[in-house]
PDB file of N, CA, C and O in Angstrom:
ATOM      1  N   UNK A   1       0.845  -1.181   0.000  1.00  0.00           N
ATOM      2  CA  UNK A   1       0.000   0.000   0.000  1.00  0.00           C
ATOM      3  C   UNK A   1       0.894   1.249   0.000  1.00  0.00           C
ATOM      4  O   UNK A   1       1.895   1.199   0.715  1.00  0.00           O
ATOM      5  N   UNK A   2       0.678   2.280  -0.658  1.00  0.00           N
ATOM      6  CA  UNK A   2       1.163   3.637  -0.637  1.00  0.00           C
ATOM      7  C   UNK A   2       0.537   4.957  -0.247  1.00  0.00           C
ATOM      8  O   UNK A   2      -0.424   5.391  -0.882  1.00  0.00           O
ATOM      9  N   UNK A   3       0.901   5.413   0.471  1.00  0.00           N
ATOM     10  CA  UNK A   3       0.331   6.500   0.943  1.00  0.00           C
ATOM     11  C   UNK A   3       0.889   7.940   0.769  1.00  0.00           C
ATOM     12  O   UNK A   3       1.946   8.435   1.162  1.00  0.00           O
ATOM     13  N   UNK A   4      -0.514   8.642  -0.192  1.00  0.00           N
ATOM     14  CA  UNK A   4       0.159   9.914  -0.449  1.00  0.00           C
ATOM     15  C   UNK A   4      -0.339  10.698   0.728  1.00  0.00           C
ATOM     16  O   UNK A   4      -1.445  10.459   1.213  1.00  0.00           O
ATOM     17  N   UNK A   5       0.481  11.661   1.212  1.00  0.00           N
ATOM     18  CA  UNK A   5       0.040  12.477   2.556  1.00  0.00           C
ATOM     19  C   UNK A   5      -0.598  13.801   1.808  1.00  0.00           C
ATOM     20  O   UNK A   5      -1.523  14.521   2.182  1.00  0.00           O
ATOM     21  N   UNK A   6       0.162  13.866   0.705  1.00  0.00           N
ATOM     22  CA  UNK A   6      -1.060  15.018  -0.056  1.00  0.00           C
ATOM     23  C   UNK A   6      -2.169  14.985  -0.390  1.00  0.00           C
ATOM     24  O   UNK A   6      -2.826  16.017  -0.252  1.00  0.00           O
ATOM     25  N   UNK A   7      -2.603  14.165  -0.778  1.00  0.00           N
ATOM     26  CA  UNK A   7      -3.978  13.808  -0.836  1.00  0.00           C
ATOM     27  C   UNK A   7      -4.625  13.075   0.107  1.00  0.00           C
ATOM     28  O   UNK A   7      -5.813  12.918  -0.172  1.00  0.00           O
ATOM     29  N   UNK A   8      -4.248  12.532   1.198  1.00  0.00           N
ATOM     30  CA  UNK A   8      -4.567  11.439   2.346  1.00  0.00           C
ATOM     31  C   UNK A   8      -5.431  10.408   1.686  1.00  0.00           C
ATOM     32  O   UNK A   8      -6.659  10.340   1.733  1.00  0.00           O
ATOM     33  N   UNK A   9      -4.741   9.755   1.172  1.00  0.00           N
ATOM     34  CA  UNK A   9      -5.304   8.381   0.046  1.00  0.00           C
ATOM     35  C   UNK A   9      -4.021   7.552   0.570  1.00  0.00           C
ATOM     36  O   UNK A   9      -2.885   7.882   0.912  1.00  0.00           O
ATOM     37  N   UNK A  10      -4.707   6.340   0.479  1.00  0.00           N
ATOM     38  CA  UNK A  10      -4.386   5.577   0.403  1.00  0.00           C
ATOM     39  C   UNK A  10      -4.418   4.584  -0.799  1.00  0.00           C
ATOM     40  O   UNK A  10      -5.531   4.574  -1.325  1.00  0.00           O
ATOM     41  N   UNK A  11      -3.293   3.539  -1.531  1.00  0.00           N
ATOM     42  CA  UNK A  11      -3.694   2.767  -3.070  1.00  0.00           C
ATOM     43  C   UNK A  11      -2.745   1.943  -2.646  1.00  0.00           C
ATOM     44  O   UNK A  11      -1.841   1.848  -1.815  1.00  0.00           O
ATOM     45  N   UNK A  12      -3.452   1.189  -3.806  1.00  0.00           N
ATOM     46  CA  UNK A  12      -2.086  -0.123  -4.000  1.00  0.00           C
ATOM     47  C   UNK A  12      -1.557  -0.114  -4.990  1.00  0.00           C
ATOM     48  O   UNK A  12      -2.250   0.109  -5.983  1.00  0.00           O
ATOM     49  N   UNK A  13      -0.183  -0.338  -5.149  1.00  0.00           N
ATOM     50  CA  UNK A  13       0.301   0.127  -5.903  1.00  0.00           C
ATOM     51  C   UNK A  13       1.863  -1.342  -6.554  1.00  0.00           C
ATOM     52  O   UNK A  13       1.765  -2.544  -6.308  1.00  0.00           O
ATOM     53  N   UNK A  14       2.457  -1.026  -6.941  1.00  0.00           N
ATOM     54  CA  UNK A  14       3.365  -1.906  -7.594  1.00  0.00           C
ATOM     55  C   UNK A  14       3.894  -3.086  -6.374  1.00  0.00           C
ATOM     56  O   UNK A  14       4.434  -2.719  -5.330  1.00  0.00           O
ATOM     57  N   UNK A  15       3.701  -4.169  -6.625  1.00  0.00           N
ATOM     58  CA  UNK A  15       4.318  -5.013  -5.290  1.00  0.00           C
ATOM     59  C   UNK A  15       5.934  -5.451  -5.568  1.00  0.00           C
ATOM     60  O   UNK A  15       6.207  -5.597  -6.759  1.00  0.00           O
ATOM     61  N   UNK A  16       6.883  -5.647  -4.732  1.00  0.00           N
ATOM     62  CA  UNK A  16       8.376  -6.086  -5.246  1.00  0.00           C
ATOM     63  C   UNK A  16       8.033  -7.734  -5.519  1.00  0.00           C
ATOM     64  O   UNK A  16       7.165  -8.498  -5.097  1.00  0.00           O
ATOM     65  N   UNK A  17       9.275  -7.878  -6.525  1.00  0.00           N
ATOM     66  CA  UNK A  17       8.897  -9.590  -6.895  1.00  0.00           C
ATOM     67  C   UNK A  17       9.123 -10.113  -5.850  1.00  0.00           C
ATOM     68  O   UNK A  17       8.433 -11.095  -5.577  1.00  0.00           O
ATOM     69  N   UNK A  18       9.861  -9.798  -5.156  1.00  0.00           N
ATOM     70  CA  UNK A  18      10.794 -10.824  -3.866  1.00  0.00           C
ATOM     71  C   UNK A  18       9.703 -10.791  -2.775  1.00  0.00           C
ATOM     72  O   UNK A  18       9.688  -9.627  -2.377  1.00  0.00           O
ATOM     73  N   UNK A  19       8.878 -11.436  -2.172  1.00  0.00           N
ATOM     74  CA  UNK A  19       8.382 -11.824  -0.967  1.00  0.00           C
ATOM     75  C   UNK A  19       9.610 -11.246   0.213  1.00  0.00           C
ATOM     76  O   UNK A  19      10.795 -11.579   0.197  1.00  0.00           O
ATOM     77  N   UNK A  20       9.076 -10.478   1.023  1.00  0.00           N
ATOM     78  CA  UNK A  20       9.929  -9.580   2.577  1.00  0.00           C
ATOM     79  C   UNK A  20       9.697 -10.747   3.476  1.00  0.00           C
ATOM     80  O   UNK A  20       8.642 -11.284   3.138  1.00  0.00           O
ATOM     81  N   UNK A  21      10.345 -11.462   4.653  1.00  0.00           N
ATOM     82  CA  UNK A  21       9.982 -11.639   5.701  1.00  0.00           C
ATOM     83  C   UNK A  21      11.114 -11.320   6.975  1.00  0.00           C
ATOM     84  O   UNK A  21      12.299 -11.639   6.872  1.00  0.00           O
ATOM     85  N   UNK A  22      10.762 -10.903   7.713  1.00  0.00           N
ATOM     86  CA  UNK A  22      11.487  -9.878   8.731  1.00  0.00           C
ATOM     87  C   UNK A  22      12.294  -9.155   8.068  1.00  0.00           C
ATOM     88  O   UNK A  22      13.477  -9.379   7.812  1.00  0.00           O
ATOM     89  N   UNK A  23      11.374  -7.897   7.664  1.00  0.00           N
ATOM     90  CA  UNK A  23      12.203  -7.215   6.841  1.00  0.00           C
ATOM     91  C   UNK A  23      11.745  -5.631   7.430  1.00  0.00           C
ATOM     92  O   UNK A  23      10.833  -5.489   8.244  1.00  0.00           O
ATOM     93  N   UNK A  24      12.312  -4.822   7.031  1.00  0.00           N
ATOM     94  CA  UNK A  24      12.752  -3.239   8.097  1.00  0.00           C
ATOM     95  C   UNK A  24      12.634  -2.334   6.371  1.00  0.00           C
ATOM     96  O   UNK A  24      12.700  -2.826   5.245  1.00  0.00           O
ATOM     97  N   UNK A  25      12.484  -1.197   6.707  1.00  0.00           N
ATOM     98  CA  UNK A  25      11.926  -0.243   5.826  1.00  0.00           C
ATOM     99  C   UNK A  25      13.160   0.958   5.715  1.00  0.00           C
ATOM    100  O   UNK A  25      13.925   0.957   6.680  1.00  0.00           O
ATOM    101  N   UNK A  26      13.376   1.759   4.878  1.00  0.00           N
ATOM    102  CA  UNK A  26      14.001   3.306   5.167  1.00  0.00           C
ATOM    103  C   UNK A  26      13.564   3.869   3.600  1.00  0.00           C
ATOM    104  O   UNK A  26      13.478   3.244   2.544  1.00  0.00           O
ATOM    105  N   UNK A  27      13.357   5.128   3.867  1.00  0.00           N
ATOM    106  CA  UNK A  27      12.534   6.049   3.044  1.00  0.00           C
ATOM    107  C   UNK A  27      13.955   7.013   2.865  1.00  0.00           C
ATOM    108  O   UNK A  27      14.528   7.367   3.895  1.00  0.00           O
ATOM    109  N   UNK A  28      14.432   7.371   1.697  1.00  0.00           N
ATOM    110  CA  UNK A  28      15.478   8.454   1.139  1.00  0.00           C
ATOM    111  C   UNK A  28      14.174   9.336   0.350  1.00  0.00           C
ATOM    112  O   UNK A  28      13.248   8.897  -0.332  1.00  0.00           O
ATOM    113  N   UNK A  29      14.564  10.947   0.801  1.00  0.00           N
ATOM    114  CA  UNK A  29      14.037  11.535   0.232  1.00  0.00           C
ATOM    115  C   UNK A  29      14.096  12.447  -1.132  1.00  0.00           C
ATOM    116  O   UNK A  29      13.255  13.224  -1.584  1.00  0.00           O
ATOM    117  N   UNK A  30      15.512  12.038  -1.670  1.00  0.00           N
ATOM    118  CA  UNK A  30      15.699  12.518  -3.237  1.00  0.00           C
ATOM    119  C   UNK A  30      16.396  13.969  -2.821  1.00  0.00           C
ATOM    120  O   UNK A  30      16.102  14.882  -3.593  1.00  0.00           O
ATOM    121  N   UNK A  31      17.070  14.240  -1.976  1.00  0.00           N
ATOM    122  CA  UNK A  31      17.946  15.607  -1.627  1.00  0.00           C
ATOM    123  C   UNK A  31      19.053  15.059  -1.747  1.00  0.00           C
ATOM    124  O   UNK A  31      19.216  15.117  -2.966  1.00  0.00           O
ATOM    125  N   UNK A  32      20.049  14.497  -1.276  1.00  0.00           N
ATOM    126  CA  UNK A  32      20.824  13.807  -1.320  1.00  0.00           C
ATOM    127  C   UNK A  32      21.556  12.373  -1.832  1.00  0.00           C
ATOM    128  O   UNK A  32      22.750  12.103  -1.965  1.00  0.00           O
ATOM    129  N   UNK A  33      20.137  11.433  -2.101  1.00  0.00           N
ATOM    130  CA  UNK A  33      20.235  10.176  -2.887  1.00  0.00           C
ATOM    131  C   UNK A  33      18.771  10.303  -3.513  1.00  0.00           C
ATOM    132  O   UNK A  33      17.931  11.158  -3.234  1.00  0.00           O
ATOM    133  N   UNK A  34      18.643   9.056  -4.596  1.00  0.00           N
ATOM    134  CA  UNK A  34      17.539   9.249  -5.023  1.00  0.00           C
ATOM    135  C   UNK A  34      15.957   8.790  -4.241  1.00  0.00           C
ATOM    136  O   UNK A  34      16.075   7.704  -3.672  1.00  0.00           O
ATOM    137  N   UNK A  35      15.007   9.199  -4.154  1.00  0.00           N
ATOM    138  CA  UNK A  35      13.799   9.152  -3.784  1.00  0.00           C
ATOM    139  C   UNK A  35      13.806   7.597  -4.312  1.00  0.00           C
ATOM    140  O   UNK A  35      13.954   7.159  -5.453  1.00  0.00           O
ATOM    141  N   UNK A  36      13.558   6.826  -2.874  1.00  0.00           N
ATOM    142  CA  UNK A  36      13.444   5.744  -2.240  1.00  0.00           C
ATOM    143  C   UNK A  36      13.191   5.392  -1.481  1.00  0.00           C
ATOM    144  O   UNK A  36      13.485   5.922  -0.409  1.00  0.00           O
ATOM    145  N   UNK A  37      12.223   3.858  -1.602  1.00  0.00           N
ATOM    146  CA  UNK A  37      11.675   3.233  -0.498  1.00  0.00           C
ATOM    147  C   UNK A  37      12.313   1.732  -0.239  1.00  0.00           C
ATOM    148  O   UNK A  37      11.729   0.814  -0.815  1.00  0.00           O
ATOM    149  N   UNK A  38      13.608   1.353   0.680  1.00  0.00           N
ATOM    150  CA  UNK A  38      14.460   0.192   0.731  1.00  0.00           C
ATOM    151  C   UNK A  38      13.433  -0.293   1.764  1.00  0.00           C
ATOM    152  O   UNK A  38      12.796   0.264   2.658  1.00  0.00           O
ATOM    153  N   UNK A  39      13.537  -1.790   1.204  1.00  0.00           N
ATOM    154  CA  UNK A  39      13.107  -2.667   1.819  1.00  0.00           C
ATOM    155  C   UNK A  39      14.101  -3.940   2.069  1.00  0.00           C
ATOM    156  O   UNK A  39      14.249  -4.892   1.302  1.00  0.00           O
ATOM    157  N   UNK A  40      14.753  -3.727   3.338  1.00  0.00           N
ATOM    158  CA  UNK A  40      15.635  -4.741   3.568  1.00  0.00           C
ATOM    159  C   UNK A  40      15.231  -5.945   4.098  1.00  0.00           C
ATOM    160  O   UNK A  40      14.334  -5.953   4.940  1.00  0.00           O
ATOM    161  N   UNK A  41      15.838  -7.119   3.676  1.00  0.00           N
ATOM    162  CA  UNK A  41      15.675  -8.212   4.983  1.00  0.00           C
ATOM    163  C   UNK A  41      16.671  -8.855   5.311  1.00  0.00           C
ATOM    164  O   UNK A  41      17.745  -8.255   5.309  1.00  0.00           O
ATOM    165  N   UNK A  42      16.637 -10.236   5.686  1.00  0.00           N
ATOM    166  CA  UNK A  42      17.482 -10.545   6.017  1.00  0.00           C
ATOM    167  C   UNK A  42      18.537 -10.945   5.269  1.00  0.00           C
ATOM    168  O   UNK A  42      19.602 -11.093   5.869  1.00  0.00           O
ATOM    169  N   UNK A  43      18.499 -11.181   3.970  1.00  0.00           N
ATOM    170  CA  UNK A  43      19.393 -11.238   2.907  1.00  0.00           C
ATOM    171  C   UNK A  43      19.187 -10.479   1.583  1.00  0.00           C
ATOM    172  O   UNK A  43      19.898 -10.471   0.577  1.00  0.00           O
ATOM    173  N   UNK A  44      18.260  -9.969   1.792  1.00  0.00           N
ATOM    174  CA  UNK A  44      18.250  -9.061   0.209  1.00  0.00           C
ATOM    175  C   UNK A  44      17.897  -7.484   0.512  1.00  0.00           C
ATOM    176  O   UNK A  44      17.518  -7.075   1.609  1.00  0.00           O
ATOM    177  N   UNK A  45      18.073  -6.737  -0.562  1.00  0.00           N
ATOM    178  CA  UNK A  45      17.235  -5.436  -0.436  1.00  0.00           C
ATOM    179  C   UNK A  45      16.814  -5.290  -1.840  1.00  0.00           C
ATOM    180  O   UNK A  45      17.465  -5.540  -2.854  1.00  0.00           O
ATOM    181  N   UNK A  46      15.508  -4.802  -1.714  1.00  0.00           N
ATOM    182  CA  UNK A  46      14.495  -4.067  -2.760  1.00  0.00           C
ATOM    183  C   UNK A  46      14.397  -2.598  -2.672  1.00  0.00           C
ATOM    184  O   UNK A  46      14.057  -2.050  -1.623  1.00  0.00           O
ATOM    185  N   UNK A  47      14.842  -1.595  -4.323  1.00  0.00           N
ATOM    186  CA  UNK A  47      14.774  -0.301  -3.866  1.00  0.00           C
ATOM    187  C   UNK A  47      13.087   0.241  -4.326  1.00  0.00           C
ATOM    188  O   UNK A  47      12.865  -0.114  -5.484  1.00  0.00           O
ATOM    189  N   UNK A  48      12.374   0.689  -3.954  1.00  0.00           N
ATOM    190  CA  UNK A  48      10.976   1.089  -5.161  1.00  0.00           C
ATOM    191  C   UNK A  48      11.139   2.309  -5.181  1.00  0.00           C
ATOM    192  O   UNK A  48      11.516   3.038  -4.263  1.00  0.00           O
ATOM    193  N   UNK A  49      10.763   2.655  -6.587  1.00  0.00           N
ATOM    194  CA  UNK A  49      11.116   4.468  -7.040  1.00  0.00           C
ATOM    195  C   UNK A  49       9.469   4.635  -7.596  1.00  0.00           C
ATOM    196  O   UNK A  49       8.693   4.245  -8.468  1.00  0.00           O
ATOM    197  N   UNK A  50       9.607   5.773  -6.046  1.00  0.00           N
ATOM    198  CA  UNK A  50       8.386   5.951  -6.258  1.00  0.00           C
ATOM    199  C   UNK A  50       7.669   7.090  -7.682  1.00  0.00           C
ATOM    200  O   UNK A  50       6.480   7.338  -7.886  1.00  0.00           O
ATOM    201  N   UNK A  51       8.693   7.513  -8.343  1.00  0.00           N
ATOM    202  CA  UNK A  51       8.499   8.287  -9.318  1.00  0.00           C
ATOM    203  C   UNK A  51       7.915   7.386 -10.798  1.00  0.00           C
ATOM    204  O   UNK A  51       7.085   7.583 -11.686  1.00  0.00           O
ATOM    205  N   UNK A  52       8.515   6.737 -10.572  1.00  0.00           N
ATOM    206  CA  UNK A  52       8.356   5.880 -12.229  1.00  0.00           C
ATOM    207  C   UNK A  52       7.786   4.304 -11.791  1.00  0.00           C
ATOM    208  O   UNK A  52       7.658   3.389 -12.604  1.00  0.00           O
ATOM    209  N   UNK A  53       7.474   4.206 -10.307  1.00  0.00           N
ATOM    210  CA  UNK A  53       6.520   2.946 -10.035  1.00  0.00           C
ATOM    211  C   UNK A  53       7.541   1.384 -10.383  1.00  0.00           C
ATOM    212  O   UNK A  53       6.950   0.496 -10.998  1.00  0.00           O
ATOM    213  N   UNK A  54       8.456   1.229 -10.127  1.00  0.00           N
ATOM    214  CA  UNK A  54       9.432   0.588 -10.435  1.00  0.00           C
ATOM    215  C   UNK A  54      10.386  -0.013  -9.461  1.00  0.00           C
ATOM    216  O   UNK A  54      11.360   0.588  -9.009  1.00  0.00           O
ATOM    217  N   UNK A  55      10.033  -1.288  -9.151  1.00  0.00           N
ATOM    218  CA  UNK A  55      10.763  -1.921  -8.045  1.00  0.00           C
ATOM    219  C   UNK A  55      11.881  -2.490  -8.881  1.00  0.00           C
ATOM    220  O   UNK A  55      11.799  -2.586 -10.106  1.00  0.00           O
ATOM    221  N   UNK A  56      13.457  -3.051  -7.821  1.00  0.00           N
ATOM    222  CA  UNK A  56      14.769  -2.855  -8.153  1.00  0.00           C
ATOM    223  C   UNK A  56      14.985  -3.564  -7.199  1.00  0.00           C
ATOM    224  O   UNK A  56      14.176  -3.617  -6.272  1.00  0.00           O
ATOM    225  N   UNK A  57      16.466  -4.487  -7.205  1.00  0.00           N
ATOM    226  CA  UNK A  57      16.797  -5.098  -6.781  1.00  0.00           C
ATOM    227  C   UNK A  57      18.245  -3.947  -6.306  1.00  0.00           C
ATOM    228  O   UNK A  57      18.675  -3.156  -7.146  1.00  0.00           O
ATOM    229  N   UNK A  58      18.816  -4.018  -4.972  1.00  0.00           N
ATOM    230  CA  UNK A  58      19.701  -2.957  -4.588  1.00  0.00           C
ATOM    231  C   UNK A  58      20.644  -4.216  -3.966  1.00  0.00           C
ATOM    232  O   UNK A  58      20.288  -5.390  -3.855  1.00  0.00           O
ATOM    233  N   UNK A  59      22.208  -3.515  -3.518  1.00  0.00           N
ATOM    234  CA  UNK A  59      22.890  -4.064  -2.824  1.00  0.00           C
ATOM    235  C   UNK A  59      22.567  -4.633  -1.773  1.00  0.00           C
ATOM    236  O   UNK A  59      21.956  -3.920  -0.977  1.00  0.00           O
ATOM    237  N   UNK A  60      22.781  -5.796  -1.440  1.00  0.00           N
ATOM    238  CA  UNK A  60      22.599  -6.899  -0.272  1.00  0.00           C
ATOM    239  C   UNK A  60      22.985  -6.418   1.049  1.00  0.00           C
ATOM    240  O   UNK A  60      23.668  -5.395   1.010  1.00  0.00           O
ATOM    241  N   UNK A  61      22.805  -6.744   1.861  1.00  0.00           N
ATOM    242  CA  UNK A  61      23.446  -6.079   2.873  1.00  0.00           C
ATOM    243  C   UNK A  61      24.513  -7.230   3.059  1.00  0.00           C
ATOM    244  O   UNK A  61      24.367  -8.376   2.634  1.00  0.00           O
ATOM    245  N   UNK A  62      25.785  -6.683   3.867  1.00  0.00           N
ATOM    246  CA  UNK A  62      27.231  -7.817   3.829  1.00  0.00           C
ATOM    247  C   UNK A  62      26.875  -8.899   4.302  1.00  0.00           C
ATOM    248  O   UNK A  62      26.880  -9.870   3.544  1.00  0.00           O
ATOM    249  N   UNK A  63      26.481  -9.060   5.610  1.00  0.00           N
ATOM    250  CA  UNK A  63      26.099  -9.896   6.560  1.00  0.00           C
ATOM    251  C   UNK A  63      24.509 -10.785   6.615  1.00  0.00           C
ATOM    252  O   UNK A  63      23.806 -10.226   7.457  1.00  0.00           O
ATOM    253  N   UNK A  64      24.044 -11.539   6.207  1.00  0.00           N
ATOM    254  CA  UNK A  64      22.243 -11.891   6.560  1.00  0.00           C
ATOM    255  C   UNK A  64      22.390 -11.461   8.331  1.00  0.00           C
ATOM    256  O   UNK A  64      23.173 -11.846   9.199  1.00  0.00           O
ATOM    257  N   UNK A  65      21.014 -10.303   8.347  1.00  0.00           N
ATOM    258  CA  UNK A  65      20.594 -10.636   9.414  1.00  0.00           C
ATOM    259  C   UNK A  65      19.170 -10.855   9.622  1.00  0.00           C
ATOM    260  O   UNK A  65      18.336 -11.070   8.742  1.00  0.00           O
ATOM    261  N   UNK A  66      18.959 -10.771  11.023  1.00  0.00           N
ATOM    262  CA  UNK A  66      17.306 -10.860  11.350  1.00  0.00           C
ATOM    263  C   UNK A  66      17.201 -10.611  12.744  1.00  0.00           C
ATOM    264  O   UNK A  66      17.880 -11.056  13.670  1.00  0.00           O
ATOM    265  N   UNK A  67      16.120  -9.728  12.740  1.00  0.00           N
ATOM    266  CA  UNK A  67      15.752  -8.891  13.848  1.00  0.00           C
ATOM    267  C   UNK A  67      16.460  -7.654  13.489  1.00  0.00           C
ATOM    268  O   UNK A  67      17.147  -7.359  14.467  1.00  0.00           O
ATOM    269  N   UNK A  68      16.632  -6.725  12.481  1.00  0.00           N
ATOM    270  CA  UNK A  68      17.586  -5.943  12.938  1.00  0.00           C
ATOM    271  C   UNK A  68      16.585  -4.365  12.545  1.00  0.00           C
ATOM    272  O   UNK A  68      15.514  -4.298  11.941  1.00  0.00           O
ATOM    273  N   UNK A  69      17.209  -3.515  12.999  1.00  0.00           N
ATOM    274  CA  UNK A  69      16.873  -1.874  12.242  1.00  0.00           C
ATOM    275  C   UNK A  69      17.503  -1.643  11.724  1.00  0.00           C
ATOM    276  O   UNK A  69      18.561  -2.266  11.627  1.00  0.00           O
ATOM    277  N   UNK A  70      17.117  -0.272  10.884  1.00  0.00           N
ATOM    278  CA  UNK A  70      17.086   0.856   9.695  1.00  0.00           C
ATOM    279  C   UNK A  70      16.875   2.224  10.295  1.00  0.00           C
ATOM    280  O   UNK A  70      15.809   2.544  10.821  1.00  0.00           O
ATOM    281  N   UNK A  71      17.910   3.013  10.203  1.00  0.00           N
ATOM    282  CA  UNK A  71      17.832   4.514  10.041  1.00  0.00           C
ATOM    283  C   UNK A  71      18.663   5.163   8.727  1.00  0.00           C
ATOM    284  O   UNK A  71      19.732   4.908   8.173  1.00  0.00           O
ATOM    285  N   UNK A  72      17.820   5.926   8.578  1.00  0.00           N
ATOM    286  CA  UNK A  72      18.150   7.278   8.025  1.00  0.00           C
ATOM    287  C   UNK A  72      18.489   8.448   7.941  1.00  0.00           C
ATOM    288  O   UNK A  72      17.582   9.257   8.141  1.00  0.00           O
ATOM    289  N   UNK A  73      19.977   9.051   7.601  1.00  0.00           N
ATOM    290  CA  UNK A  73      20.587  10.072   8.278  1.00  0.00           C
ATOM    291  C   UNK A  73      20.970  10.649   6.936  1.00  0.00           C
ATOM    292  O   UNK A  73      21.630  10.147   6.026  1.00  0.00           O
ATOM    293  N   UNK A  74      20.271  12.072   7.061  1.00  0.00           N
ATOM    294  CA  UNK A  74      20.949  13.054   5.742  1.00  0.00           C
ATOM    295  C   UNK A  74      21.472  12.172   4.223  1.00  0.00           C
ATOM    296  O   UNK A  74      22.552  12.112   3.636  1.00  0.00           O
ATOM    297  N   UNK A  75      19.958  11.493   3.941  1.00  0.00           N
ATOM    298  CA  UNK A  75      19.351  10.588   3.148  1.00  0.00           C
ATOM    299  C   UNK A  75      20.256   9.121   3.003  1.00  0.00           C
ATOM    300  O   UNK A  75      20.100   8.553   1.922  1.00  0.00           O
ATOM    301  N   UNK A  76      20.879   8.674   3.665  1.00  0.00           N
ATOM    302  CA  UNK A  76      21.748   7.413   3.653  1.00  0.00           C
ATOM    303  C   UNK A  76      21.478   6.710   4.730  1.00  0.00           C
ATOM    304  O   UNK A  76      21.495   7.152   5.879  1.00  0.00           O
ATOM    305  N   UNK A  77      21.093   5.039   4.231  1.00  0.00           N
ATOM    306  CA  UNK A  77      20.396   3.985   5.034  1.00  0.00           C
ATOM    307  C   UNK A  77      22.024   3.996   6.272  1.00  0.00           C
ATOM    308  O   UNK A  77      22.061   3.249   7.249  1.00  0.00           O
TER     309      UNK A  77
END
């Protein structure tokens, strides 16, 4: 589901091929990297661009984990 806060709608919208499970979120806002929604888990990451509706396969993270967090600092996971 996607949510525009400008319009307070809610839709559904493009799903990633890869099935998430224990997987953690971070939102880049396109100031610094490009406008993105990472969806990490425990061995993969998915980037979705929310401009052109287009899910992506992104760098892995080094290590598999699980259980873990995601922040975002001056647009970098």
């Amino acid at each position: 589901m996607i949510y525009d806060p400008k319009t307070d709608i809610w839709s559904v919208d493009t799903r990633p091929s890869i099935g998430k499970l224990y997987g953690v979120i971070g939102v880049t806002t396109g100031v610094y990297a490009p406008q993105r929604v990472y969806v990490l888990s425990e061995n993969s990451t998915s980037g979705y661009d929310t401009v052109n509706d287009v899910w992506s396969t992104a760098k892995a993270i080094r290590t598999p984990r699980f259980s873990f967090g995601v922040a975002v600092v001056d647009d970098v996971l």
